[in-house]
DOVO-531529 format. One line per 8 residues: number of its first residue (from 1); for each residue x, y, z of C-alpha. Coordinates in pm, 1 decimal. Example, Ala and Ser with C-alpha at 12.3 -4.5 7.8 and 13.67 -1.06 7.14 Angstrom:
1 = 1230.0/-450.0/780.0 ~ 1367.0/-106.0/714.0 .
***
This chain:
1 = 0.0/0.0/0.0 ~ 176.4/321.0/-86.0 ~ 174.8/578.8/169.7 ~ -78.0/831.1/53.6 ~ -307.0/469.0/36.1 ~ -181.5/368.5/394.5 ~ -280.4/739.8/515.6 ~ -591.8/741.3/420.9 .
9 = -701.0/388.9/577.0 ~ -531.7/509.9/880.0 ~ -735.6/849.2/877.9 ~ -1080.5/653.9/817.3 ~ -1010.9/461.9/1116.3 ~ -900.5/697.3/1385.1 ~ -1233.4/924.7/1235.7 ~ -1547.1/632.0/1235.6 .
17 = -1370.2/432.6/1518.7 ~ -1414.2/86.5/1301.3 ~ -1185.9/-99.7/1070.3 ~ -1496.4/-246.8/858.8 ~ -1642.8/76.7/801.5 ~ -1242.5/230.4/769.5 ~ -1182.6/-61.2/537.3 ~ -1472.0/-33.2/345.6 .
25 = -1456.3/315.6/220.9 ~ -1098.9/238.1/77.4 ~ -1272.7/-53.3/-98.3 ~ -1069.6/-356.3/77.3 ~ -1161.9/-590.5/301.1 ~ -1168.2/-577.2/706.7 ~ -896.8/-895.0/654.8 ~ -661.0/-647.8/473.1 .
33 = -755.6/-336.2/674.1 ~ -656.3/-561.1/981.0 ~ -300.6/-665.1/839.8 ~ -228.6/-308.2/723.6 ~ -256.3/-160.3/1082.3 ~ -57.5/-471.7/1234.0 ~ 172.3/-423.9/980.3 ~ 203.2/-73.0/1051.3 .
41 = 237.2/-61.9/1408.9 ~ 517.5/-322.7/1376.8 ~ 698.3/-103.9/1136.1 ~ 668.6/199.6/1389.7 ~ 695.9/-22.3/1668.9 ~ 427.0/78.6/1875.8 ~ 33.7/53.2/1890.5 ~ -196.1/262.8/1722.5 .
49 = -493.6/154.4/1829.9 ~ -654.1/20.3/2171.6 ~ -841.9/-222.5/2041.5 ~ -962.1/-290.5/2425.1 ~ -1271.2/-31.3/2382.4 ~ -1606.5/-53.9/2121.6 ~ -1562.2/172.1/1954.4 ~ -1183.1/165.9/1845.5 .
57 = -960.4/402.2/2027.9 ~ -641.3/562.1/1991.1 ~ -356.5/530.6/2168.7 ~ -139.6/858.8/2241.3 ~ 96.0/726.0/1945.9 ~ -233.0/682.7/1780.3 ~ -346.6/1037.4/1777.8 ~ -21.0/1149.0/1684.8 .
65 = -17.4/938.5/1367.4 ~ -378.3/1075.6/1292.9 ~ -217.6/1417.1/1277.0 ~ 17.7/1330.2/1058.6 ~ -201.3/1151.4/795.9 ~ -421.7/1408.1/832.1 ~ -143.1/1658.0/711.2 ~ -30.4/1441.7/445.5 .
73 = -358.4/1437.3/297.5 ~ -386.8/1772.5/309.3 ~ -82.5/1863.0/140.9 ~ -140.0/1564.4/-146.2 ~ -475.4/1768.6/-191.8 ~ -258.0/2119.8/-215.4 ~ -14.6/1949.7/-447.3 ~ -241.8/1785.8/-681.5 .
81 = -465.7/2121.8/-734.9 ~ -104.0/2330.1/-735.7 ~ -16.8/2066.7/-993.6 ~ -325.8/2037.1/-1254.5 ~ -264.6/2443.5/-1272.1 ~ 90.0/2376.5/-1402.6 ~ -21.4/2140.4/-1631.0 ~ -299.6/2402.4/-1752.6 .
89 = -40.3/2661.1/-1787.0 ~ 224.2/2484.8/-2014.1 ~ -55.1/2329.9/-2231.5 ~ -228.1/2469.6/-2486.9 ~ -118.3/2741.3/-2798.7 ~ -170.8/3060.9/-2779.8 ~ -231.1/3259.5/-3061.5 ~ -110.1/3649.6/-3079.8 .
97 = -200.6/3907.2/-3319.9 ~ 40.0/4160.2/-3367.2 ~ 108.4/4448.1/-3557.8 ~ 409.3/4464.4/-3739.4 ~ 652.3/4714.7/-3569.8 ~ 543.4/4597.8/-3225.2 ~ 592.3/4180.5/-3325.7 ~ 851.9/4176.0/-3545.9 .
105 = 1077.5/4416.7/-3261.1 ~ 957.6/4210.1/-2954.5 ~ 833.6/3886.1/-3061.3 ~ 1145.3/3696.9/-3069.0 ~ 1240.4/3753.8/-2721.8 ~ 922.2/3685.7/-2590.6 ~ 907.6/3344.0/-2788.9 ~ 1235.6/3284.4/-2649.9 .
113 = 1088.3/3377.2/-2251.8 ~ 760.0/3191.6/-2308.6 ~ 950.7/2843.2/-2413.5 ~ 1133.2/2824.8/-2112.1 ~ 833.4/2928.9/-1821.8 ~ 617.3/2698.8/-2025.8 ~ 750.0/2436.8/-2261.7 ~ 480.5/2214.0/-2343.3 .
121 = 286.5/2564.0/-2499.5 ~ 311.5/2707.8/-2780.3 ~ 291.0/3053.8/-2913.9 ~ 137.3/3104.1/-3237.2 ~ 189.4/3501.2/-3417.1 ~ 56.4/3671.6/-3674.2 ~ 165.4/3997.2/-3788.2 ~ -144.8/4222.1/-3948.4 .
129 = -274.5/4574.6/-4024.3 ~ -407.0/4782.3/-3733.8 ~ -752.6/4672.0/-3833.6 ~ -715.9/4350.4/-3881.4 ~ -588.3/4269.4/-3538.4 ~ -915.0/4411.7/-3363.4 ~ -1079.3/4190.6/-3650.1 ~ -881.3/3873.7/-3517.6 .
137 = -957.8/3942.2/-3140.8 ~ -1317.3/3969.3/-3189.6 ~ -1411.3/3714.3/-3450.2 ~ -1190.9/3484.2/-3200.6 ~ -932.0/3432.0/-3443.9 ~ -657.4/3565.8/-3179.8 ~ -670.1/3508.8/-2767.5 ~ -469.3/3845.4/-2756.0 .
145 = -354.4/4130.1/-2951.5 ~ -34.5/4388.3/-2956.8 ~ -156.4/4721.1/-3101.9 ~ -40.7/5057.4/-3081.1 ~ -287.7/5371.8/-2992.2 ~ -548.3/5088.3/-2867.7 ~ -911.6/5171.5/-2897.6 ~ -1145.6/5119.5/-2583.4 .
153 = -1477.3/4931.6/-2724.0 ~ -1733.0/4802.5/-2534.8 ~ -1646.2/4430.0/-2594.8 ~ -1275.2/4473.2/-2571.8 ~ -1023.0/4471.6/-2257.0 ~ -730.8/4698.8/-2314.0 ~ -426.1/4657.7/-2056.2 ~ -238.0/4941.4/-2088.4 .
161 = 171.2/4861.6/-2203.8 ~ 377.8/5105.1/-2283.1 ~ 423.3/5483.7/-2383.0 ~ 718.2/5468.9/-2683.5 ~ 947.5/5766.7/-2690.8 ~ 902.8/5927.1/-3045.6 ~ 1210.1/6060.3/-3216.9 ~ 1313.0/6212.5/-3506.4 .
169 = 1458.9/5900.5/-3804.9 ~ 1767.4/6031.3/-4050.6 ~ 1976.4/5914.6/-4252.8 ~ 2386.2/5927.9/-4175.0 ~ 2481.6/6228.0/-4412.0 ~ 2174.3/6471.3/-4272.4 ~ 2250.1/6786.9/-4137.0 ~ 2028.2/6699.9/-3842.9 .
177 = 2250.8/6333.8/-3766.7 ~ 2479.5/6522.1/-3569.2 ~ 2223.4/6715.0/-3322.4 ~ 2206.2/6620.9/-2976.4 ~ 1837.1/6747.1/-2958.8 ~ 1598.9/6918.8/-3242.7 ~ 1303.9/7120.5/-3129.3 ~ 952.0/7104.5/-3346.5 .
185 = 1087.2/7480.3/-3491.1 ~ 1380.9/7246.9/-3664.9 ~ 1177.6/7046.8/-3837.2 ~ 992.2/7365.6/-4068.1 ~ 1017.0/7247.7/-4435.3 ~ 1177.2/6966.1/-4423.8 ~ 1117.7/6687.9/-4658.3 ~ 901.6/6414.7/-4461.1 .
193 = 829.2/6056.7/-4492.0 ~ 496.9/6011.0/-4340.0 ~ 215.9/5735.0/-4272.1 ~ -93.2/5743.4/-4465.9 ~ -407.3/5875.7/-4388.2 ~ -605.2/5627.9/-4228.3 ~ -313.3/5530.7/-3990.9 ~ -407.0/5662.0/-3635.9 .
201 = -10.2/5763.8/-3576.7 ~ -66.5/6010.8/-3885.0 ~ -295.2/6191.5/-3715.7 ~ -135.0/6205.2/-3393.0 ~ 159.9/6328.3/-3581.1 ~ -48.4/6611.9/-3818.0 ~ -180.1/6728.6/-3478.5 ~ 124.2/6778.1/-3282.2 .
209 = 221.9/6974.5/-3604.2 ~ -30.7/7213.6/-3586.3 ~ 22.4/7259.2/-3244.0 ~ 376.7/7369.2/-3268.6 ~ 299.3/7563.9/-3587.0 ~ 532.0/7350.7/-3823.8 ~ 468.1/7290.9/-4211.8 ~ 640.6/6974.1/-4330.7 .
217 = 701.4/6923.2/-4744.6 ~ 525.4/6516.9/-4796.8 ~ 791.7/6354.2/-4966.7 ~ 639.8/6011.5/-4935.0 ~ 369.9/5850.4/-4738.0 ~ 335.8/5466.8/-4660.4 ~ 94.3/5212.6/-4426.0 ~ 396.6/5122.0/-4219.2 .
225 = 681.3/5211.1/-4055.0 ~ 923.0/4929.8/-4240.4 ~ 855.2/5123.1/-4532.9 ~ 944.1/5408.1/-4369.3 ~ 1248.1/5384.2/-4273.1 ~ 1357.6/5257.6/-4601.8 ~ 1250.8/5576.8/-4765.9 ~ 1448.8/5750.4/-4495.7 .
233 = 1746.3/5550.0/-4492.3 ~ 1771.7/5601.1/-4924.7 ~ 1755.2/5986.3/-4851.2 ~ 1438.8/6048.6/-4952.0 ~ 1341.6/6261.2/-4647.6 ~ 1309.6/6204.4/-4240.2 ~ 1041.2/6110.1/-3981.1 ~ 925.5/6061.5/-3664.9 .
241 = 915.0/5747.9/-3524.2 ~ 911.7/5577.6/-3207.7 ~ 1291.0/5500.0/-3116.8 ~ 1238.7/5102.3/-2995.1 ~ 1137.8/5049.0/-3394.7 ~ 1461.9/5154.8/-3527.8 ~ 1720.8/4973.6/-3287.4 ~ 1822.5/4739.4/-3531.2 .
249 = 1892.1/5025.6/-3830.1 ~ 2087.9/5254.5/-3587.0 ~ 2288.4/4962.6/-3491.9 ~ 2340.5/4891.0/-3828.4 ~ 2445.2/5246.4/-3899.8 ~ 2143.5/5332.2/-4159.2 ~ 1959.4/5553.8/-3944.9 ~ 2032.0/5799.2/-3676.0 .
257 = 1761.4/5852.5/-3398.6 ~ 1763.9/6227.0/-3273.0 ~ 1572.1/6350.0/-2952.3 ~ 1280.6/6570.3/-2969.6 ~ 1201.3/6838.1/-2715.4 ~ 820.3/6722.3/-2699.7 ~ 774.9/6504.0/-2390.0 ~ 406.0/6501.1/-2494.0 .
265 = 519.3/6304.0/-2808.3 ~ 457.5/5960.4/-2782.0 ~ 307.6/5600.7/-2912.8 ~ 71.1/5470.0/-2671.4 ~ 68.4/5060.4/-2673.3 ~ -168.6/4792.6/-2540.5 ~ -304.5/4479.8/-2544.9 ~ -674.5/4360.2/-2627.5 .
273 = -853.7/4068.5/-2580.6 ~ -1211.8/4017.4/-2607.8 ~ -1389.0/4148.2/-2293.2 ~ -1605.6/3795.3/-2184.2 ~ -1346.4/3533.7/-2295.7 ~ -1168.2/3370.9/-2014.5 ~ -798.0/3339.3/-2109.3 ~ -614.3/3030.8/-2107.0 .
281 = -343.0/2960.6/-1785.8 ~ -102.7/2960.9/-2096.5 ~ -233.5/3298.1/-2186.3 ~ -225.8/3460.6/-1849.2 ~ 128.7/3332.1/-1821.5 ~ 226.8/3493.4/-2123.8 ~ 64.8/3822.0/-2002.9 ~ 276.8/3775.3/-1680.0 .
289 = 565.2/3769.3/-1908.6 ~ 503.9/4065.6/-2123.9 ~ 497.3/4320.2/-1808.1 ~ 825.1/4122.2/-1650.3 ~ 1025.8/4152.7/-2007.3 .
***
């Protein structure tokens, strides 16, 4: 009988004071309930039981062993729950949808993270248009999604991430590459690389423009900020972009990132998931992750 077995016999007995009734809620018989106590007390090498009294008492060594099954018990009980909520939090996929310049900067590192907390999960990413990430969350395509100025709808949660410093993007050989700091004046018919219309940052952008009374010359305008920075590392102008997007083109030397003096300039990011679905353990674990990276 292993011990967890031998435990719980020993608990049933020292609780209805009667080795049938002991022996027949651990499905045995009285015959086998009998040798597992003798067997018992010879191990320990005392009695458990005064078997001199109707109903069956317990000697002082008895109670003492009843305390200790008891807590063994207890503790199996606290393992096994403890236990089936590791197994729900390394099981399962879950499935992110990401826009690119958040993913394809973080993703990789937070693949990395996620594989070793839970290694029987797996994390499944897809890298889509602003729009299309909101359409993923709510048509439950996607458990969560990385987007940048998130939208708060009715049917969507939205945990707050991070604010992105916003910077001015040149190339090497601009006047402006060597600047410690540029002020909104500086940037007054320059030659600009910016998002298109229906991007949210464009507008963010066209307003902190008017604010500070500056009139930038379009030179280009694209959907996303790969595109970009290509246009501003081939010369064709400079932009504003949040710095964490261009680490790996101002390591590369093909774009310098210059500070603005506008503390109020920013990208807001977040994370949505669909307001009445209860995430996965898999999915919560990955959350933990994201605020710990």
């Amino acid at each position: 009988m292993v011990i967890f077995e031998e435990c719980k016999l020993f608990r049933d007995v020292a609780h209805s004071r009667s080795l049938s009734r002991a022996a027949a809620l651990n499905g045995i018989s009285q015959s086998a309930a009998t040798q597992h106590i003798q067997e018992l007390e010879k191990r320990l090498q005392v009695k458990l039981l005064d078997r001199s009294t109707r109903p069956l008492g317990l000697t002082e060594a008895g109670r003492l062993y009843a305390e200790l099954c008891r807590d063994v018990l207890r503790s199996e009980e606290e393992f096994i729950v403890a236990l089936d909520g590791v197994k729900a939090e390394v099981e399962g996929t879950v499935r992110v949808a990401s826009i690119y310049s958040i993913g394809l900067a973080e993703m990789q590192t937070l693949r990395e993270e996620f594989a070793k907390a839970c290694p029987g999960a797996q994390l499944h990413v897809e890298y889509l248009r602003p729009a299309r990430v909101y359409e993923a969350i709510l048509n439950g395509d996607a458990d969560l999604g990385f987007i940048s100025y998130p939208e708060h709808r009715r049917d969507l949660t939205v945990i707050p991430w991070r604010e992105e410093k916003m910077t001015v993007a040149v190339y090497p050989s601009h006047r402006f590459a060597s600047r410690d700091a540029l002020t909104p004046a500086d940037l007054n018919g320059e030659q600009f690389i910016s998002f298109d219309d229906e991007v949210i940052i464009r507008r963010e952008l066209d307003r902190f423009f008017r604010e500070h009374g500056v009139e930038i010359e379009i030179a280009a305008q694209f959907d996303n900020i790969q595109s970009i920075k290509e246009a501003v590392v081939l010369g064709s102008g400079i932009s504003i972009l949040p710095e964490r997007t261009m680490q790996a083109e101002i390591e590369q030397g093909r774009l310098v990132s210059v500070p603005l003096h506008a503390p109020e300039l920013v990208r807001p990011t977040g994370i949505i998931h669909r307001r009445k679905k209860k995430l996965t353990r898999a999915a919560q674990e990955f959350l933990r992750l994201i605020h710990t990276a």
